[in-house]
C-alpha positions as CSV (number, residue, x, y, z in Angstrom):
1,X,94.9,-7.4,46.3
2,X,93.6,-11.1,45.7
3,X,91.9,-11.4,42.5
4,X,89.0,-14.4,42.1
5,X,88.1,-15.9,38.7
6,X,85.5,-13.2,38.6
7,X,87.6,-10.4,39.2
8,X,89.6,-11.6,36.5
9,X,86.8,-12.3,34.2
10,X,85.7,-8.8,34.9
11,X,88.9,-7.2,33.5
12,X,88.9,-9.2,30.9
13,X,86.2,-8.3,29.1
14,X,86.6,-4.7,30.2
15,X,90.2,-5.1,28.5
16,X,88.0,-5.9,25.7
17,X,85.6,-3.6,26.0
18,X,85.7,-0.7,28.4
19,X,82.7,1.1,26.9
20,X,80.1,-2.1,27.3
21,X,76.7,-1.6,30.1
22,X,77.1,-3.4,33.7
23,X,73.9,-5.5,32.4
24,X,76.2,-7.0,29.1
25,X,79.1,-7.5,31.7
26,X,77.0,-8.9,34.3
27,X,76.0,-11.1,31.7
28,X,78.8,-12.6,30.0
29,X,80.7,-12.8,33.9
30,X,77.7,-14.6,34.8
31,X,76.5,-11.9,37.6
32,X,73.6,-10.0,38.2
33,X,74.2,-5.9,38.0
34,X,74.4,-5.0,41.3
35,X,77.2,-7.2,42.3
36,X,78.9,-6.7,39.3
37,X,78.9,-3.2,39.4
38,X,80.1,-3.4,43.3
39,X,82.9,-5.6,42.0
40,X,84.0,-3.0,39.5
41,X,83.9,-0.3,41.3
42,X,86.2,-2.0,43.7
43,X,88.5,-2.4,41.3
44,X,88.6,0.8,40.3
45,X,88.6,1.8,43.8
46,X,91.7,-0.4,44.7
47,X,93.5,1.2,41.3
48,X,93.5,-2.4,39.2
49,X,91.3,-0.1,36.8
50,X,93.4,2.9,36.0
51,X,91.3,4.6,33.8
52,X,89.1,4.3,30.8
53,X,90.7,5.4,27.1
54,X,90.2,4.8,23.4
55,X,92.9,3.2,21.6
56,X,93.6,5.3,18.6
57,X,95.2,4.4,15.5
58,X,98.6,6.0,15.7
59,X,99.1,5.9,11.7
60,X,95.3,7.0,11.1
61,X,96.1,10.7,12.9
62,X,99.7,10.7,11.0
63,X,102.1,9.5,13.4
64,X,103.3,6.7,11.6
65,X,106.7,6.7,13.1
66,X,107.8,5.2,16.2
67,X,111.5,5.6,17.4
68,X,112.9,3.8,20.2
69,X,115.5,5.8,21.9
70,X,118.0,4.8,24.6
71,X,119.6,7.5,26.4
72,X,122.2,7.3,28.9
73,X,122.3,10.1,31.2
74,X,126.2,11.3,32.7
75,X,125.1,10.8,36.4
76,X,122.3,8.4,38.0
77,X,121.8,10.5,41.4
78,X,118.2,11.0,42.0
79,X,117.9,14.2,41.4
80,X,119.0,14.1,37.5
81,X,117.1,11.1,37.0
82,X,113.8,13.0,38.1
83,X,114.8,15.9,36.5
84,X,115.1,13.4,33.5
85,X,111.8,11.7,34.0
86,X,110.1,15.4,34.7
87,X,111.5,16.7,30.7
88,X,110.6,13.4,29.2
89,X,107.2,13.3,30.8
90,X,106.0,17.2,29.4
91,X,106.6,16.0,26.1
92,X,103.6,14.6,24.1
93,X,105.8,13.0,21.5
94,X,106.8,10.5,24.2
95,X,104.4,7.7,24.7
96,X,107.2,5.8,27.0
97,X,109.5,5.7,29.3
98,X,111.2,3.1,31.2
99,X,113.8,2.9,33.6
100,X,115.9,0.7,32.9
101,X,119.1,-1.8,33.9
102,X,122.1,-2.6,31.0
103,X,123.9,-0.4,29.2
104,X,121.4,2.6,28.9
105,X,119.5,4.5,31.9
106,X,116.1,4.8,30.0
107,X,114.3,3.5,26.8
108,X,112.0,6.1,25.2
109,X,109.2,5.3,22.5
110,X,108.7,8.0,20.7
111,X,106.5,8.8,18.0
112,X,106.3,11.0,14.8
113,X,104.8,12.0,11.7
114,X,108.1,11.3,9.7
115,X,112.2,11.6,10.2
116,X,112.2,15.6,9.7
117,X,109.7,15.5,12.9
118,X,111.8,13.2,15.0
119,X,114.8,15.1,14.1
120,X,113.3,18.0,15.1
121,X,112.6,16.8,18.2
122,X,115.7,15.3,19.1
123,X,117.5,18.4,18.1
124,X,114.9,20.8,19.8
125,X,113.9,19.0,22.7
126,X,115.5,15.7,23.8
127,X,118.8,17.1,23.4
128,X,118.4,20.1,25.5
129,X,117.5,18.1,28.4
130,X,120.3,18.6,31.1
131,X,122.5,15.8,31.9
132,X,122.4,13.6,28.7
133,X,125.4,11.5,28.0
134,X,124.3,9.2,24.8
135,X,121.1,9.1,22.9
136,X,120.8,6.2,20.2
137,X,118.2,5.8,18.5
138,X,116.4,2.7,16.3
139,X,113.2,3.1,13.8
140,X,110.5,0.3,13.8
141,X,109.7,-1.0,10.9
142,X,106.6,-1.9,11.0
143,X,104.6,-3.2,14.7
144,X,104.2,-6.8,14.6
145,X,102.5,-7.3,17.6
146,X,100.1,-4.6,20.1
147,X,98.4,-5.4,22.9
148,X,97.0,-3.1,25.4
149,X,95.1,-5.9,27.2
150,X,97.0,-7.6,30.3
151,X,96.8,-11.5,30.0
152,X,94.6,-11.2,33.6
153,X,92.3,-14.5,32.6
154,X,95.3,-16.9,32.2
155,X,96.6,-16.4,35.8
């Protein structure tokens, strides 16, 4: 899909500020309502806008732990590696999950309300999973940078 200066404005400020009026985006994009809204809803409609969520503190709910976990599975046919992806994906504790190239299969982010919690998720969950070969895993320390927002306006 081609994006115009607009379009990108658009998500932009909706990166920003997904719960703001058509009227206060139509203003700061420099629209009128109508074709703003059209303009979003195309966007929505074409799947650049996934969805709509709030970003919530992880350490504020008491997950302050984030693990990242490579695991290296002991065959990459397709039908372990869904089988994989299906396990990881039913657990809440996984925020992430990427396929990946190098020396592990996938790279997991995991969070946790403290080590007795990840442990008891690797040792009750992760490591039942069928088909697991390695799992190593590293603790942040602290996050030094988040963003959820795309850099869509300097393209």
């Amino acid at each position: 899909m081609k994006l115009d200066q607009i379009d990108r404005h658009i998500l932009a400020e909706l990166q920003d500020d997904g719960r703001m009026t058509i009227n206060d985006l139509a203003d700061k994009v420099g629209l009128s309502p109508t074709p703003c809204l059209r303009r979003v809803k195309r966007l929505q409609h074409d799947g650049v806008i996934k969805s709509y969520a709030a970003h919530v503190d992880q350490e504020a709910i008491g997950l302050p732990v984030s693990v990242f976990v490579n695991v290296t599975l002991m065959r990459q046919v397709e039908s372990e590696l869904q089988a994989f992806e299906a396990a990881v994906a039913a657990c809440p504790e996984v925020m992430e999950c990427y396929l990946m190239t190098g020396t592990s299969d996938y790279l997991l982010r995991i969070v946790a309300a403290d080590l007795f919690a990840y442990e008891r998720f690797l040792k009750s969950i992760l490591t039942q999973i069928p088909g697991i070969a390695n799992i190593q895993s590293s603790f942040a320390l602290r996050q030094v940078v988040h963003r959820s927002a795309l850099p869509v306006s300097g393209m």
